[in-house]
N, C-alpha and C positions, 0 to 999 in steps of 0.2 A: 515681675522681679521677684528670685527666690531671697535668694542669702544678701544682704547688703553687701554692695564691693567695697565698699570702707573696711570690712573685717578684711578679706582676701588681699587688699592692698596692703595692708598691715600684717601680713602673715599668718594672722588670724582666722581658723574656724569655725564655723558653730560648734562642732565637735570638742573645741578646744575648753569651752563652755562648761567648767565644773560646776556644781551649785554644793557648799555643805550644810548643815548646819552648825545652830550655836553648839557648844559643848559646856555644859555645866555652866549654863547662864552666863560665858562668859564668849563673844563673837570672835570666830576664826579671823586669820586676819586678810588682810583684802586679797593676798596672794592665794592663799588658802583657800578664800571664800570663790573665786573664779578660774584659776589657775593661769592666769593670764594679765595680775597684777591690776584686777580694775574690781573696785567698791560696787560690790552688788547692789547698792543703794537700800539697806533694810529701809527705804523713805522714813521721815518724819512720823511718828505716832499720830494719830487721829484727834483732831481737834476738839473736845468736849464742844455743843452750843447747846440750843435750846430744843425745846420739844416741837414737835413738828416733822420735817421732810431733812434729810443728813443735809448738812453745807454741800452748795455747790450744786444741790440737786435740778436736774432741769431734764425734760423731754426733750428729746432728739428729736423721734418720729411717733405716729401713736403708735405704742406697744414696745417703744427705748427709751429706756431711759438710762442718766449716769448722774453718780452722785460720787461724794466721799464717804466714808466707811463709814457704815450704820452703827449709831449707838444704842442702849437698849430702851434711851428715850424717845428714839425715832419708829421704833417697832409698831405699835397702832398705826399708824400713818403708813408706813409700807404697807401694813397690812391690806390696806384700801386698792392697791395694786393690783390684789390678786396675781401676783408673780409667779411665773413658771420654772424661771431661769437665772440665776446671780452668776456673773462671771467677776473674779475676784483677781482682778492684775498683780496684787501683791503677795506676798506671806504673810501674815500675822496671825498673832493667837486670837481666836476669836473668842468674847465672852460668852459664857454657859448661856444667857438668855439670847444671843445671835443664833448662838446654835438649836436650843430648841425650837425656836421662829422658824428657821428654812427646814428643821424635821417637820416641826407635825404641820404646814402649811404644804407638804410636798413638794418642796422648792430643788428644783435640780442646782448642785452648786456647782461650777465648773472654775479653779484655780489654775490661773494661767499667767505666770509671774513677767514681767515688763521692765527690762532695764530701763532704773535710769539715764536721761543722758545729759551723762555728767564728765564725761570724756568725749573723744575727737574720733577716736578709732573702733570703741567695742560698740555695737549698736543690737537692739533687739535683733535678731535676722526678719527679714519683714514675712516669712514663711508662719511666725508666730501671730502677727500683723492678720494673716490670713485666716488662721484657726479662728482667731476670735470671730472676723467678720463673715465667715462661712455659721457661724453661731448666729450672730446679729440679721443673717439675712434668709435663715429659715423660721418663717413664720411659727411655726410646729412649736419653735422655743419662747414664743412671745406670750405676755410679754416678757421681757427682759431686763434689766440693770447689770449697768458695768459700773463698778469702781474702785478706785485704789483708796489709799489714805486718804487723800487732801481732796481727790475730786478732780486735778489740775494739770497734772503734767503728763500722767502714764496715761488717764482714761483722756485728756486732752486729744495727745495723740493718737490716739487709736479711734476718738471719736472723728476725728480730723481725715484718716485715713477714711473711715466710712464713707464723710461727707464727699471726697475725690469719687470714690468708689459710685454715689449718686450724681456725680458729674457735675460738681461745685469744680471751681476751678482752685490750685492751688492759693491762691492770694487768699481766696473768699475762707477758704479748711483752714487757713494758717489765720485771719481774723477771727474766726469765730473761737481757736484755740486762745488765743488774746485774751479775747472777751472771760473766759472762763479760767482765765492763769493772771492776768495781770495784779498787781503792778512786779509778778515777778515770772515772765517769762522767760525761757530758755532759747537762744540763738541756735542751739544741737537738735533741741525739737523742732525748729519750725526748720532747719535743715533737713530734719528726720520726714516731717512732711512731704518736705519739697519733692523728695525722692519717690516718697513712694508710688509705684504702677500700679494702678485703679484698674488695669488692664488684665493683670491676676486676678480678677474675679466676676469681670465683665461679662460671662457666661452666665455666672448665676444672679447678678443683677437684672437681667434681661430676662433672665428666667422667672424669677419673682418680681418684675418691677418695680424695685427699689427706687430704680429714678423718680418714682411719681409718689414715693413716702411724702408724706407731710405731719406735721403734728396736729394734736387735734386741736388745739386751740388759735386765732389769727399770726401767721408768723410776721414779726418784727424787720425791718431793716436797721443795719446797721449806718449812722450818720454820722457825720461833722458838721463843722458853723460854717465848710464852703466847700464846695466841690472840689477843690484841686488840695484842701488841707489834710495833710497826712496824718495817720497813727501815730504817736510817738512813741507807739510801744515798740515797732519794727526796729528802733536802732538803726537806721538804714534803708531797711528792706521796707520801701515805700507804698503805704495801700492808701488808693483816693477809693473816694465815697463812689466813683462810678465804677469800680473795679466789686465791689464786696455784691456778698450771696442775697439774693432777694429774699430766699426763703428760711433763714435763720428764725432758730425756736425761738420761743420765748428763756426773757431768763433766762551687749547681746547676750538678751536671754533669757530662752525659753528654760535652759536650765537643764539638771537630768530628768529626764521621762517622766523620774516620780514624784513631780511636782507640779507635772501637768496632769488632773485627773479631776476626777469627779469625787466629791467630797461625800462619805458614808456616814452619816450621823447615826 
């Protein structure tokens, strides 16, 4: 699946897809900012915590990991990663000691902005969906971290998309998204999910044998108190305990060109 048909049903292009910026500290307005009347989502600023690993942070597979946006208290600690690769779902300004971190550690930084979905109609096109995990699934980049602000909802998604991509089943991609958004997840995203075709990339899965990723430490199942008791986080969209991924870790728009790139410190 290229473009989401949610945009084309709506009239909508990718092409349609402005991105500007702020002007003089003070933000264009949403019509401005997209040209198609929808809130680029600047997301929520980054949550200060404590020292250690960023909020949210967790291994996907060994050699992925996602987190929320690294503060310059979290730097030792990445450090430990030995990181090759940051792919950075959002815009933000990053602080002076962010940025000396991924220069002198030779970290390739690749900015790949992530609609939110905060609307019905404008969706990332899942073509950007792709860029990322064409990233995610050459080893050559590992290891890796993906994150936005929070940890939660863009790199949710997109990690969710992977987990399809490794041949998790929708229900199991849209739980584990849960598991790392709740108690505020989005109905747009786990729609954004549902949609996506793992079949766009099934080539190069099969190529690297992504199916057979696992993380390096015992993965977890996700449980309830009875086999037929539901999430209550689905609102509806019903997951029982014998539907979810056995292999769970532990713990539109891509915008103009030039803000998908690789970042020159």
């Amino acid at each position: 699946m290229g473009d989401n048909p949610a945009l084309k049903a709506n009239g909508v292009e990718d092409s349609a897809l402005k991105v500007t910026s702020k002007d003089n500290g003070k933000a264009k307005s949403e019509q401005e900012v997209h040209g198609c009347g929808f809130e680029s989502g600047p997301s929520r600023p980054p949550t200060p915590h404590g020292i250690g690993m960023p909020n949210n942070f967790a291994e996907v597979v060994k050699g992925i990991y996602r987190s929320s946006f690294p503060m310059p208290v979290h730097l030792s600690s990445l450090a430990q990663l030995n990181l090759k690769t940051i792919v950075t779902l959002v815009e933000e300004e990053w602080s002076p000691e962010y940025s000396a971190f991924v220069r002198e550690k030779g970290i390739t930084s690749r900015i790949i902005p992530i609609l939110a979905n905060k609307q019905p109609n404008v969706f990332t096109p899942y073509s950007t969906i792709v860029e990322v995990l064409t990233i995610l699934l050459d080893t050559r980049n590992h290891p890796v971290m993906v994150h936005c602000n929070k940890g939660k909802h863009r790199t949710g998604c997109v990690m969710a998309c992977f987990r399809k991509a490794q041949g998790w089943t929708s229900v199991a991609a849209i739980a584990e998204y849960i598991y790392h958004s709740a108690p505020k997840t989005r109905t747009l995203d786990r729609n954004y999910i549902q949609e996506f075709d793992e079949s766009t990339v099934a080539d190069l899965v099969k190529k690297t044998g992504a199916q057979k990723w696992l993380p390096t430490f015992p993965p977890i199942k996700y449980t309830f108190d009875s086999e037929d008791e539901e999430n209550p986080h689905m609102n509806g969209n019903s997951v029982k305990k014998s539907e979810l991924a056995t292999s769970a870790p532990p713990v539109s728009f891509h915008g103009a060109n030039g803000l998908r790139h690789t970042n020159s410190l």
